[in-house]
N, C-alpha and C positions, 0 to 999 in steps of 0.2 A: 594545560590543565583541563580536564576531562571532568564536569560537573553530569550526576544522572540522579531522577528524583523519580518518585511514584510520578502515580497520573494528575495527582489531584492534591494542589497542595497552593496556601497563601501563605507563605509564611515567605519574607524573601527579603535580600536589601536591606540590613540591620545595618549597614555601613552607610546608607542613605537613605533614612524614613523619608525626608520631603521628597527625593526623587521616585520613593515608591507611592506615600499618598498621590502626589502628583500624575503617576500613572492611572493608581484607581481611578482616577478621576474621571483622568481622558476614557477609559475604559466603560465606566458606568454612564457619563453623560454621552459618548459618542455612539458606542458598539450596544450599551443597554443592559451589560452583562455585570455582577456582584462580583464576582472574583477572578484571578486569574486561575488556569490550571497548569498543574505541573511547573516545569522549569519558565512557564512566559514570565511572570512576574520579575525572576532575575536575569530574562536573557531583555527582555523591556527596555529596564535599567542600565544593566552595560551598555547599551546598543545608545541610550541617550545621554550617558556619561561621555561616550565618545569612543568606545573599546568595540576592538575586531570581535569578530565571532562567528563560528561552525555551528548551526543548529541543524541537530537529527531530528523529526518525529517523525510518527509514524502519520498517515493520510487522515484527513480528519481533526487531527492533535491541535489545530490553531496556529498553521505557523505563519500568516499572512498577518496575524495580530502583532507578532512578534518584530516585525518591521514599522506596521504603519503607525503603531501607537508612538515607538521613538521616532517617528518622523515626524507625528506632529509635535511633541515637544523641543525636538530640535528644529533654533533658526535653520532656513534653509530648504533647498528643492531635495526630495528622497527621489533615485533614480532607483524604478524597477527594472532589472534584466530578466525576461520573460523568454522563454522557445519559442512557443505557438503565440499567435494572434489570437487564437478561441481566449487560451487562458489570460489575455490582456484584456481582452474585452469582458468577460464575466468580474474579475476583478477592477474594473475598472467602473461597471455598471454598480457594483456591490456597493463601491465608496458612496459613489456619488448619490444613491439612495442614503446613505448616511449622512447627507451632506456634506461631504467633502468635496474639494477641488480637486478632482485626478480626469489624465486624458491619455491616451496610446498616443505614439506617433509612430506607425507601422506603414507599409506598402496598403492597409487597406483606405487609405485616405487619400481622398485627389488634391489639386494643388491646392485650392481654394484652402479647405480642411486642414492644409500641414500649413497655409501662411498663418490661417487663426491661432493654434496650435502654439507656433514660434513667436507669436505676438504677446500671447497671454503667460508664455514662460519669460521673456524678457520685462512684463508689465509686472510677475512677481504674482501673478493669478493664479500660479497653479501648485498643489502640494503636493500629488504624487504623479511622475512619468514613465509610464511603460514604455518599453525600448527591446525591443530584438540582440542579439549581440554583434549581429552583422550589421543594423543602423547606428548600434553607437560606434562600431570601427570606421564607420563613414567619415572622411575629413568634413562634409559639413555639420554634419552632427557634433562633432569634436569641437571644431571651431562654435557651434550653436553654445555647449555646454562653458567652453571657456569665455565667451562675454557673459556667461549668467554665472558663474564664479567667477569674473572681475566687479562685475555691475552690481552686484547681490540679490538674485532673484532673489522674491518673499522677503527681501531687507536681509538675507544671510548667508547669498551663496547657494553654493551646491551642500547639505546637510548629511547623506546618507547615501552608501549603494549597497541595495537588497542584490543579490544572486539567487535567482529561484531556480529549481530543477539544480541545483550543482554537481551532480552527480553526471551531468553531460559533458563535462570537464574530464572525466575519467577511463584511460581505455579501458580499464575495466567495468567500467558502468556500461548497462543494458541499452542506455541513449545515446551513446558517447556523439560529443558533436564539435568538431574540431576547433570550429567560431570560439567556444567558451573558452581555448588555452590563451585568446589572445587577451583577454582581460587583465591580465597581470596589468595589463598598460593600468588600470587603475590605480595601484598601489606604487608607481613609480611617480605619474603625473598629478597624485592628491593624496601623499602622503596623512594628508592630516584628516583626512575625511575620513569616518568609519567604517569599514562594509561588513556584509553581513554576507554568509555561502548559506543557502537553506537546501534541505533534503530530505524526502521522506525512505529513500530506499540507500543506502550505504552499508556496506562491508566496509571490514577494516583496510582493505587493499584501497577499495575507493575512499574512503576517507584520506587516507595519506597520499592520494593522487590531488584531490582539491584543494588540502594544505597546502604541496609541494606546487603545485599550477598555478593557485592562485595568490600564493605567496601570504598566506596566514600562518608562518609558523608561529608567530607571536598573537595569535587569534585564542581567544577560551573556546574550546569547544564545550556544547552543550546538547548532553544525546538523552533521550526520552526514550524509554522502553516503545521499541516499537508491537508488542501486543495489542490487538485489536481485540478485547476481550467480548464486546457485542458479536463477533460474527461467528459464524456455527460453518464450520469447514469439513465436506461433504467428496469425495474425491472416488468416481467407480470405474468400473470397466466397461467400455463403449461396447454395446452391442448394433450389428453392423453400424450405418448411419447415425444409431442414436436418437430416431424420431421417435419411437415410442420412448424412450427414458427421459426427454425431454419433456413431452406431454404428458408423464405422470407426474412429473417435477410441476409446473406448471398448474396440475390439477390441486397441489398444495399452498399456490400462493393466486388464487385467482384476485382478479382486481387491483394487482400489484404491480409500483413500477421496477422496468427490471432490464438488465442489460445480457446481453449473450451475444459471448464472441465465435467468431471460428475463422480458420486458417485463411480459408480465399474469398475472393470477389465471390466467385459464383455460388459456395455455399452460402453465404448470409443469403444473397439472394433465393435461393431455395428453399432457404431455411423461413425466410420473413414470409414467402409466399406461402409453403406450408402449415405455418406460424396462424396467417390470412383466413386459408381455406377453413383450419378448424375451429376458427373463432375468436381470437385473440389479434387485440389493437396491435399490430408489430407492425415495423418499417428497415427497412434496409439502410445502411451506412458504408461506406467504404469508398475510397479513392481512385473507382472509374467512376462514379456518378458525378453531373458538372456541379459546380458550386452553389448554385440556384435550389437546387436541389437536396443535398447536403445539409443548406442553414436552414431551408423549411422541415428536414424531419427534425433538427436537430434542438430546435424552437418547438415543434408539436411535442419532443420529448420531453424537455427543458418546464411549458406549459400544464402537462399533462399530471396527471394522480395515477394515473393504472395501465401507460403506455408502456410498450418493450420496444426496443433498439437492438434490431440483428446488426452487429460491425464486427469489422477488422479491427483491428487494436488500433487502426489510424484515428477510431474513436475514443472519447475517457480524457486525455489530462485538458484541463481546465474546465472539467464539468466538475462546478462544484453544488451538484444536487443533493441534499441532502438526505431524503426521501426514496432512497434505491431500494427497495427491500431485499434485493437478489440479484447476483452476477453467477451465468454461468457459465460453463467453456463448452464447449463441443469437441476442440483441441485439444492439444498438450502444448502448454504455454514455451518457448523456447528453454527458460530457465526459473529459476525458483523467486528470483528479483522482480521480473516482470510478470511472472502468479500473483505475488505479494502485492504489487501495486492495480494491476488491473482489478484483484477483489476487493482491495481498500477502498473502491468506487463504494462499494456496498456500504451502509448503514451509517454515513458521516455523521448523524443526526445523535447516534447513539444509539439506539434503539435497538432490539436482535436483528439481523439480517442474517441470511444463510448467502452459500456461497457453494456454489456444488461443479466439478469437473467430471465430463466423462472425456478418457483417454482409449489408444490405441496402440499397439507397437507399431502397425504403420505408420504412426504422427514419425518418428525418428526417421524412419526412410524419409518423408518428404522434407521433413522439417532439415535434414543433412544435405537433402539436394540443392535446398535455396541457399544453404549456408556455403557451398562449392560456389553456386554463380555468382554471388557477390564477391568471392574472389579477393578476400582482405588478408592473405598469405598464410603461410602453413600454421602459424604460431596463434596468429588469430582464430583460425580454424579449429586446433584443438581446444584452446578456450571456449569456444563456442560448445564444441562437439562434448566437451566433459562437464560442460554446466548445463545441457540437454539431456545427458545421460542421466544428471546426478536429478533433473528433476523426473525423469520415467521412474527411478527408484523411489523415490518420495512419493510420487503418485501409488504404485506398488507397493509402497512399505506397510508395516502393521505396528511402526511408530506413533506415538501421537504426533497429528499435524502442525502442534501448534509447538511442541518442542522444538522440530527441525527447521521451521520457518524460523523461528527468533536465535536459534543454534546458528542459522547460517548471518546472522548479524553479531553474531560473537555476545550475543544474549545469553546468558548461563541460567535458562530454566528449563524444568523436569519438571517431564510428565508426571501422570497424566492431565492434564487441561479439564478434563469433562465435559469438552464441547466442540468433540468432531468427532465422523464417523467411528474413526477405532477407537478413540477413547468411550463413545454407545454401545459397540458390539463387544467389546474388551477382544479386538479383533487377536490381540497380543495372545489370548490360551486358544488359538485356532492354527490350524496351518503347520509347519514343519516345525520342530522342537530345534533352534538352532546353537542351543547353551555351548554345549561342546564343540560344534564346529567353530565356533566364534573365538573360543576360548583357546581352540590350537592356533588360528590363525593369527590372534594378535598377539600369543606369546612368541611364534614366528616371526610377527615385524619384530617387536621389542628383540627378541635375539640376533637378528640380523643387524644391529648396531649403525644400520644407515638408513638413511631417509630413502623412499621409496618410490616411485611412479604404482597406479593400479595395476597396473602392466609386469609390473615387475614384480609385485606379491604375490599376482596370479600366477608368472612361472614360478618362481619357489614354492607354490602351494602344489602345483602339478609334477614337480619335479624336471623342469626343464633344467638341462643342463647349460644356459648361454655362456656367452664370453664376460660378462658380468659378474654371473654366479661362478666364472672360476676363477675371476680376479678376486672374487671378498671371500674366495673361501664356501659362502652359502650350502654348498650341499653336504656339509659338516651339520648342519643343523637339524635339531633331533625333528622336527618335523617335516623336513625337506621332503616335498614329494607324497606329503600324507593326502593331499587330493589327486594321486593320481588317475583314479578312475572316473574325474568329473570332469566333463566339459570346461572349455574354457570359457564357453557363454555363460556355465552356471555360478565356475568361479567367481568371477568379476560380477556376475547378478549379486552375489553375497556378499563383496567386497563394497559394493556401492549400499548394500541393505545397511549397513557397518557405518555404513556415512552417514543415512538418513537416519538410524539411532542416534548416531553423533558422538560415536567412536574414535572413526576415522575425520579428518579433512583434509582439502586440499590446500596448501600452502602456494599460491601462486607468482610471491614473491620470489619463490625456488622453484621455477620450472613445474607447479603443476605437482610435487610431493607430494605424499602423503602425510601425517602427521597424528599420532596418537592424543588423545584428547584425555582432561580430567576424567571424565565421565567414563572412559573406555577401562579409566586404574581402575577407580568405582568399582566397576563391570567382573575384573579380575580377581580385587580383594573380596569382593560381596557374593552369597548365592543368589542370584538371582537368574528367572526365565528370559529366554527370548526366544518369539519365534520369526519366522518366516511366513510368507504367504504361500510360498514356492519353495518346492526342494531343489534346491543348485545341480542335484545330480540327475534331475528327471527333466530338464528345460527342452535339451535338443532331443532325448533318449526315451522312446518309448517303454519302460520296465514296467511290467507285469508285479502289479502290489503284492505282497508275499500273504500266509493266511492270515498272520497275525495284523496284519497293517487292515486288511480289508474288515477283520471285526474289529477293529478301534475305529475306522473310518465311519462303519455303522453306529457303533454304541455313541460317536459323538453326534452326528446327525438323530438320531433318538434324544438326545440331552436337549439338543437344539429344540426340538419342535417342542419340546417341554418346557422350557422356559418362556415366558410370553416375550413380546417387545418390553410390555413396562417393566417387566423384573429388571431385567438387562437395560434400560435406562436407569432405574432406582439405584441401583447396584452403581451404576456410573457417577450415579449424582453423590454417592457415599463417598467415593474418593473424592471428588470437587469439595467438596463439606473441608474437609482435613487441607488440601491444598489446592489453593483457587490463584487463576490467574488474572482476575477482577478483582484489582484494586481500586478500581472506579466507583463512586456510587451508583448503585443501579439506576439505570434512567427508566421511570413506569412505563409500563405498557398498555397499562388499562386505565378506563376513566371510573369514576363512581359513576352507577347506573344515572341516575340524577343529569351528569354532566355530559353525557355521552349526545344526547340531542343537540344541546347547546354545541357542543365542539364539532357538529356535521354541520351544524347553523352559520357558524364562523369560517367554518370552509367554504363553504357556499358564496360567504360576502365576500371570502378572500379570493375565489376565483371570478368573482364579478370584477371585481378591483384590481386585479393584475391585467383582464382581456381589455380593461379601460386604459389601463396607462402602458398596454403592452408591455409587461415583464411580465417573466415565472414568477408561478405564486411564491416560491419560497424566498424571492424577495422582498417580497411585502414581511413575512413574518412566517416562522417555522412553524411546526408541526405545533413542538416542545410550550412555544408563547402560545398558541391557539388553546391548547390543554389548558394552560397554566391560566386563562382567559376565563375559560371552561369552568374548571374548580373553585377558582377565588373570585369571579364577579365583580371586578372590578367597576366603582360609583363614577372616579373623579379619574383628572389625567396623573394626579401624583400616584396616587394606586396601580394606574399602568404605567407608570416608571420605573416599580419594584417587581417589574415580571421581567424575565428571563429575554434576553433579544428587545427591548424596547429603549432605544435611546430619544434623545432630545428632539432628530429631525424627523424619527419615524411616527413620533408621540403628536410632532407638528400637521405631518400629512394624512395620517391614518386612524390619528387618535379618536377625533369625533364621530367617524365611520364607522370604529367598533366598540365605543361604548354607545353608540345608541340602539347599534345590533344586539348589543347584551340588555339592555332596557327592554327594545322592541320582543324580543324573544321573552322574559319572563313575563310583560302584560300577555302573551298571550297563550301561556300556561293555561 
């Protein structure tokens, strides 16, 4: 059973009120937060009833809540299975600011560190353990966990195993990491203990790889629209290197913190030095620098208010900053999965963040080379190779961004968004009028009565005769051949345009098929425009614009310069008005003039207080509780118990630090 809910919702658990008060509980005295959002509230409760379960959300969404709150209500140790060590250790720093019991037992620990470790799990000391998936297949690991399910760590046993990242379980997933198929051994060796697959990035192919692997057929799944409706999704075309488009980007969000990737070692490094030269706090990240090195930028970023971080994607999962105001590529992200997740860094907090990609058609040449030396066999390769394609079209398209992205999670929303580039520019009445070529080619598949490869529509579009098209018959069909005069680069450009509307997909359960979508009948039965960016037939082929094309070309560049930006924002923001894909309550951006001093006041104390106790400031407390600090003036410590992020331990360690900062600051108004 497949449960999905808005973003924002308490309503939950009518089949168990005390197991859900019970939750609020833990929730408001531990974490500091008044409600749950979205589906946490019922995935909480399962999870502490005792019941399996799949949770989608999207990056941001709360899904760490989603595990530790039924951990601590269930008797019992909750084991985390983690990837990286980074994201053990931030979540592990997290708790423990909250007062909880949680420790890693990773490679990053020497002996001393792993005996304390095993002492205080079998003393029944500890409530949450992060674990690798290759330490828990470790026989002493195994053996470590079965005396603390005989013995009863915490008086109850082993309680709960979290699965983070479970999408590395997947060969279809963008992570795939082989370690995770072996977990099943969970479900055979602790049948009665619950677990939990968490994921922020899943298709339907990957989702039925983490069922089928990790043996959750009997699991609720629970998927959360993955929409990031705070982020403003921005996608151009690289001019050469891209340093001037980067530095006018930049000249937009000064003082901000902010991450930007690119392909190799030695651009980031080029990039952070040029980053350097022209004035901007940037630091290099990537996987030739020694580890020394690494955790001190990775700290000065983690610390920082208005640092940038040039990396390789080797940077991002388990930064959980909430404060990113911008992620941008310099790249083309391999596929449309790891786009998704790499900008979901951006705006965790809620807040707008922008998110801007410049691409290349070079990026596919290089990006095809790396995918040959790794050498993971022909089938893998075209995987690869079609979900590369299918994101240079998405970067190219005059789609809205935000339909294709949630399209390719099997998300059934229509544009337009009103908050990405094409949906500002109304990029869609620009470019080549593509209604009718689209409209031949998809009554094409549909008459062709078989499921397709891209490959195989482009010859029937061009009029190849193969050995295929003479076994089905195909050159019977009334449009066989009606692109004969168009490249076959332009074809298949349009064929993949087709995909990023969200026409077409691929079915990969069937080799990689095509497959006609709801939206594509839509498309047939309805009038409606569509353009291109690119005409299909002009890609390889130099053709001389006829007169008529070249005074339309003019009269629309004249329209252009006539309309300002803000018309053509306003105009965008009218179709948002009608159809918004923020269902979230707006989170403020602005303070009352009034409050604005006080909340640079409290940053100030909060960065004296985190270089004291050495952590990020956003561990101390977010942005969101600073503002909320700000506004309401909090007297006593019960009054900063009802602000946003302020639980029981944080109230203990920090409380009297910032109400006297709120006091100190109005004497001396």
């Amino acid at each position: 059973m497949t449960q999905q809910s808005s973003l924002f919702s308490d309503d939950f658990s009518l089949e168990d009120p005390s197991m859900a008060q019970e939750a609020r509980l833990v929730l408001k005295k531990v974490f500091g937060y008044q409600s749950f959002r979205g589906l946490q509230g019922e995935i909480v409760t399962h999870a502490a009833r005792g019941g399996d379960s799949l949770v989608l959300m999207p990056t941001g969404g709360g899904k760490s809540l989603c595990f530790q709150i039924p951990g601590l209500i269930r008797e019992g140790l909750t084991i985390v299975i983690s990837p990286l060590i980074s994201l053990m250790q931030d979540q592990v720093q997290t708790l423990q600011e909250n007062g909880l019991r949680a420790c890693a037992y990773n490679s990053s620990l020497g002996l001393k560190e792993k005996r304390q470790v095993e002492k205080d799990l079998l003393a029944g000391q500890v409530d949450f353990l992060y674990l690798a998936p290759e330490r828990l297949m470790t026989q002493a690991c195994q053996d470590l966990l079965e005396e603390i399910d005989i013995n009863g760590g915490k008086g109850g046993g082993l309680g709960l195993f979290a699965i983070d990242e479970a999408h590395c379980v997947s060969k279809w997933g963008h992570d795939f990491r082989p370690e995770y198929r072996r977990l099943n051994y969970l479900a055979k060796r602790y049948p009665n203990v619950p677990r939990m697959a968490l994921t922020a990035t899943a298709d339907k192919f990957t989702r039925a790889d983490i069922i089928r692997e990790l043996k959750l057929e009997k699991a609720r799944v629970f998927m959360g629209s993955f929409d990031r409706p705070n982020l403003t999704y921005h996608l151009t075309k690289r001019i050469r290197q891209g340093s001037e488009q980067i530095l006018n980007f930049l000249k937009d969000h000064e003082g901000e913190c902010g991450i930007i990737y690119c392909l190799s070692r030695r651009k980031v490094e080029e990039t952070a030095t040029f980053l350097k030269i022209k004035g901007y706090p940037a630091l290099p990240y990537h996987a030739g620098l020694d580890n020394a090195t690494r955790r001190d930028h990775q700290e000065q970023f983690l610390q920082s208010e208005n640092m940038i971080i040039v990396a390789t994607i080797a940077f991002g999962m388990g930064i959980d900053k909430p404060n990113v105001r911008f992620v941008a590529h310099m790249d083309l992200p391999k596929n449309i999965e790891n786009y998704y997740q790499e900008t979901g860094r951006a705006g965790r907090d809620g807040l707008p963040a922008v998110v801007q990609l410049f691409y290349g058609a070079r990026d596919i040449v290089v990006l095809k080379m790396m995918m040959r030396k790794n050498n993971r066999g022909t089938g893998r390769f075209f995987f690869e190779s079609e979900n590369l394609e299918s994101m240079y079209s998405f970067a190219s398209s005059t789609a809205c961004r935000r339909q294709t992205i949630l399209q390719g999670f099997d998300e059934d929303f229509r544009g337009p968004c009103g908050n990405c580039d094409n949906c500002f520019s109304l990029a869609q009445e620009e470019g080549f009028s593509a209604r009718e070529w689209a409209m031949k080619i998809l009554v094409l598949y549909y008459r062709a009565k078989h499921l397709q490869s891209p490959q195989d529509l482009c010859d029937l579009a061009r009029g190849l005769v193969t050995l295929k098209v003479r076994e089905k018959k195909w050159f019977e069909l009334e449009n066989f051949g009606f692109l004969m005069d168009t490249p076959e680069k332009g074809v298949l450009y349009g064929i993949r345009q087709l995909m990023s509307h969200g026409f077409l997909k691929m079915d990969w359960n069937k080799g990689g098929l095509l497959q006609l979508t709801p939206l594509a009948l839509d498309f047939l039965k309805e009038e409606k425009d569509l353009y291109f960016r690119d005409n299909p037939k002009r890609l390889t082929q130099k053709v001389k614009p006829t007169t008529a094309e070249k005074a339309a070309t003019k009269k629309k560049k004249a329209a252009k310069k006539a309309t300002t930006k803000k018309a053509t924002t306003k105009k965008a923001t009218k179709k948002i008005a009608k159809k918004t894909t923020n269902k979230a309550k707006p989170a403020p951006t602005k303070l009352k003039a009034d409050a604005g001093g006080l909340f640079e006041h409290l940053k100030e104390l909060r960065r004296k207080e985190s270089k004291k106790r050495r952590l990020p400031a956003f561990k101390i407390f977010h942005d969101q509780t600073l503002k909320e600090m700000a506004e309401n003036l909090p007297e006593s410590n019960e009054e900063l118990l009802d602000l946003y992020g302020v639980g029981e331990a944080k109230l203990k360690k920090y409380g009297k630090v910032f109400l006297k900062g709120i006091a100190d600051y109005q004497m001396n108004l």
